[in-house]
C-alpha positions in Angstrom: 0.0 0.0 0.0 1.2 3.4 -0.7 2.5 5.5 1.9 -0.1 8.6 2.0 1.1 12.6 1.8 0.3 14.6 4.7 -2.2 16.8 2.9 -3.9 13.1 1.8 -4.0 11.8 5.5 -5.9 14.8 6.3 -7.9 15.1 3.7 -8.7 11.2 4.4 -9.4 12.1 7.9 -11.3 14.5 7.3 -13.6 12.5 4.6 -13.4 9.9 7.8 -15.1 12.3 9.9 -18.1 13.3 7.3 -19.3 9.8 6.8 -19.6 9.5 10.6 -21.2 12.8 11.4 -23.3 11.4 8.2 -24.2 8.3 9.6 -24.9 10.2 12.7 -27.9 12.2 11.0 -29.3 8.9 9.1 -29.8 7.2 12.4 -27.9 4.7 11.6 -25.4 5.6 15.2 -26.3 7.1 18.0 -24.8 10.4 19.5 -22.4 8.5 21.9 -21.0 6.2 18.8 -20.5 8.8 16.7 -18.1 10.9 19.3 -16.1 7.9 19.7 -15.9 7.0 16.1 -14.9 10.8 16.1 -12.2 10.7 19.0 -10.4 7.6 16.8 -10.5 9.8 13.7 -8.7 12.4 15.3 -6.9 10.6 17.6 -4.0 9.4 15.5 -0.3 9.8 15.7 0.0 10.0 11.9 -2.8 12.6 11.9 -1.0 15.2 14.8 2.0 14.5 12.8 0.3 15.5 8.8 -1.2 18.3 10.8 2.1 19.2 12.6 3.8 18.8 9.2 2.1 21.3 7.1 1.9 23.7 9.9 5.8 23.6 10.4 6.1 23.9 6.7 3.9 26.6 6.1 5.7 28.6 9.0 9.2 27.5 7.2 7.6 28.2 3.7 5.3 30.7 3.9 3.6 31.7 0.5 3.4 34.7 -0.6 0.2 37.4 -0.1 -2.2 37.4 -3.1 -2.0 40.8 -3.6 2.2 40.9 -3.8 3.4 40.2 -7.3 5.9 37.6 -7.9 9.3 38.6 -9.4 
């Protein structure tokens, strides 16, 4: 299996986290499923560490305004 990029691990958490608050309003959990199904979602080490990963980068990297020109 390929090894996911930090912006696909989020995005895959994310997507994670939108079928559960979906199954959530079908009925098809209950409120106290769907927070733990929530807390494992977010709750992983490779998640804090995509997360801390683009934030370090974007601090290291940062991109330039929209409204300065690039040379």
């Amino acid at each position: 299996m390929a090894q996911l990029t930090h912006a696909e691990q989020i995005e895959q958490s994310y997507n994670l986290a939108m079928m559960a608050l979906a199954d959530y309003l079908t009925h098809e959990r209950d409120a106290a499923a769907t927070v733990e199904r929530l807390i494992r979602i977010l709750d992983r080490d490779a998640l804090r560490d995509a997360i801390t990963e683009v934030l370090v980068d974007s601090c290291v990297h940062p991109r330039p305004a929209a409204d300065t020109p690039i040379a």
